[in-house]
C-alpha positions as CSV (number, residue, x, y, z in Angstrom):
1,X,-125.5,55.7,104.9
2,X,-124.3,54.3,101.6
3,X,-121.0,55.9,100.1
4,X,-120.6,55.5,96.4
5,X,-117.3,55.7,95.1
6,X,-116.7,58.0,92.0
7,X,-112.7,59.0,89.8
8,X,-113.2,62.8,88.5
9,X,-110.4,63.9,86.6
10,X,-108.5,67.2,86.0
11,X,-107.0,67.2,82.2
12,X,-105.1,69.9,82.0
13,X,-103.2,71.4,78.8
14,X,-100.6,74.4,78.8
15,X,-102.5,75.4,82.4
16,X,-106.0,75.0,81.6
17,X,-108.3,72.8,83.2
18,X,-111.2,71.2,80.7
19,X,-114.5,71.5,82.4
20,X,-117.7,70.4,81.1
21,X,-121.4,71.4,80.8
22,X,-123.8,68.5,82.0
23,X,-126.7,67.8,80.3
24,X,-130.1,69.2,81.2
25,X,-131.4,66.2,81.5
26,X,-128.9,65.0,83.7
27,X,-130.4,63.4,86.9
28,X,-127.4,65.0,88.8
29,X,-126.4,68.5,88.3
30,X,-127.8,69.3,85.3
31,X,-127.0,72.1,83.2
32,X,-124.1,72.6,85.8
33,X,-120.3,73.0,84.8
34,X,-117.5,70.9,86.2
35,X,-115.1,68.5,85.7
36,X,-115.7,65.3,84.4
37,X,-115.8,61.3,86.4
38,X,-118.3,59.2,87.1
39,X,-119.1,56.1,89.5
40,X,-116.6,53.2,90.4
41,X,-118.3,50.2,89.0
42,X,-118.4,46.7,90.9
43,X,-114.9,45.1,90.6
44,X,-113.1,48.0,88.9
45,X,-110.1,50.0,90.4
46,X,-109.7,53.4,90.6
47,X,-107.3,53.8,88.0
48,X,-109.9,51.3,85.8
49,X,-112.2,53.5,86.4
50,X,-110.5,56.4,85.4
51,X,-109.4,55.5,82.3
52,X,-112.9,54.3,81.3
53,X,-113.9,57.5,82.4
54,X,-111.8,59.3,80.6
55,X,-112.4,57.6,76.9
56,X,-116.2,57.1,77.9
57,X,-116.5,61.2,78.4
58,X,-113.8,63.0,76.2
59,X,-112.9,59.7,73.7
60,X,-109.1,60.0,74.7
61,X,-107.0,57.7,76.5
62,X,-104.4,58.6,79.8
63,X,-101.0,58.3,78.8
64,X,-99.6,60.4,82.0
65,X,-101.6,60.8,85.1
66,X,-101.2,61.1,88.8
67,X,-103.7,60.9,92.4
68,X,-104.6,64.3,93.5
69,X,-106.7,63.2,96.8
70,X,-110.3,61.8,97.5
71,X,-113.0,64.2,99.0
72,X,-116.5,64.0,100.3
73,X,-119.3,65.0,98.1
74,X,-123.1,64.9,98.8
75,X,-125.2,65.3,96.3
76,X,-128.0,63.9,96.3
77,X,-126.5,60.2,97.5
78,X,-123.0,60.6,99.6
79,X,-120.1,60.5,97.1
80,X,-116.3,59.7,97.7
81,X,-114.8,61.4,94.9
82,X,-110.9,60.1,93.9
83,X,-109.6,63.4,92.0
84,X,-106.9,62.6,89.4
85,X,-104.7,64.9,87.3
86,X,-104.1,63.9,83.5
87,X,-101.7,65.6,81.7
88,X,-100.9,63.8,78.6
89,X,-103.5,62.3,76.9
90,X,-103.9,60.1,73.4
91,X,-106.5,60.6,70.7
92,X,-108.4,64.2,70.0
93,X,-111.1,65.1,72.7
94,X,-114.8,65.5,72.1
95,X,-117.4,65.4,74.3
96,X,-119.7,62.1,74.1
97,X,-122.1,62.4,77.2
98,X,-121.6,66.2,78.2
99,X,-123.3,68.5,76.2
100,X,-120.3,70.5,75.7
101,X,-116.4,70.6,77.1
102,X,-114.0,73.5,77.1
């Protein structure tokens, strides 16, 4: 079985989480609300990943973060899921693939 390897990240302000609403044409969980990440690409880190991650879906940049843990997630492929916090954060955040963030 093939395990693709993903970074999701908590960025949390004044304790709240921002979550996002997937698109609903989103070939994975569409229309569904969650945090944000996406898939490890060939050669990157984790922490690469993340911080692509985090400007490619919010257009902000990690200035503090830390490794929460890594879980198991299937879907529908098998995903190993590296959970980040980020709590301090450069530019303003909008959303530029979810359809909406909160």
């Amino acid at each position: 079985m093939i395990v693709h390897e993903c970074v999701s990240f908590l960025l949390i302000e004044h304790d709240s989480v921002l979550l996002e609403k997937r698109s609903e044409t989103r070939e994975t969980d569409a229309g569904v609300i969650n945090i944000p990440g996406g898939h490890i690409e060939s050669g990157e880190s984790q922490v690469q990943t993340l911080f692509r991650e985090v400007n490619e879906e919010l257009n902000v940049n990690p200035k503090s973060y830390k490794y929460l843990c890594s879980l198991y997630h299937p879907t529908s492929e098998l995903q190993l899921i590296h959970y980040y916090v980020v709590d301090n954060w450069t530019g303003e955040i909008s959303a530029q693939e979810a359809e909406s963030v909160d």
